[in-house]
N, C-alpha and C positions, 0 to 999 in steps of 0.2 A: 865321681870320686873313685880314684885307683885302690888297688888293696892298698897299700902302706898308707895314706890318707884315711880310708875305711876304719883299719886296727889301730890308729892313732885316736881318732874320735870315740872310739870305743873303751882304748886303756884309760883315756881323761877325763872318764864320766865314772866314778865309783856305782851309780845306780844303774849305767848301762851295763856294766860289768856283771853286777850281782843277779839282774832281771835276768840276762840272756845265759850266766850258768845255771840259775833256777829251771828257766825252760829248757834248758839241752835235756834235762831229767825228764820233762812232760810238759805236757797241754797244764793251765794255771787258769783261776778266775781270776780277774783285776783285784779283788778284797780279799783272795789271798795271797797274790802277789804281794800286797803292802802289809798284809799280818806278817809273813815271815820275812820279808824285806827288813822291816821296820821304816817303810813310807810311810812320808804323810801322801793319803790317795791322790793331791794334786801332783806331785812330783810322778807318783807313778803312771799316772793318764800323758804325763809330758813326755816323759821317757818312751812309754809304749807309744806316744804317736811319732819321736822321733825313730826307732827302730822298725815299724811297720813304712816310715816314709821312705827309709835307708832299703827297703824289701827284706830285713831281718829276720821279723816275724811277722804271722797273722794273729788277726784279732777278727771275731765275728760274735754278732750278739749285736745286745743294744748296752749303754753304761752301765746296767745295774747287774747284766750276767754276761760283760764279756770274757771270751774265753779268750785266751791268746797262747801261742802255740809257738815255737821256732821253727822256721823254714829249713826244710830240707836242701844244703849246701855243700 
């Protein structure tokens, strides 16, 4: 996926939008991502495994304490 594809997939997702300016601020748990998101947590597991599959960000832990983080870009 080229940039201009990349940022296109990005501006079309409202939840991709709001997770990845959450994390430009910091490292996040998955349960607070979807507190101050206002996810519901299955959207936010969808999103975080579409942007950790894009190389976005990382995620490590197991479901109940992952952390996830934005890559350095």
């Amino acid at each position: 996926m080229n940039e201009k594809e990349l940022l296109s997939f990005i501006l079309r997702g409202k939840n991709r939008r709001h997770m990845l300016l959450l994390l430009d601020k910091g490292s996040k748990a998955q349960a607070e991502i979807a507190k101050i998101t206002r996810m519901y947590k299955s959207h936010c597991s969808r999103t975080i495994k579409e942007l950790r599959d894009l190389g976005l960000i990382e995620a490590e832990g197991d479901c109940r304490e992952l952390l996830v983080k934005a890559m350095e870009k």
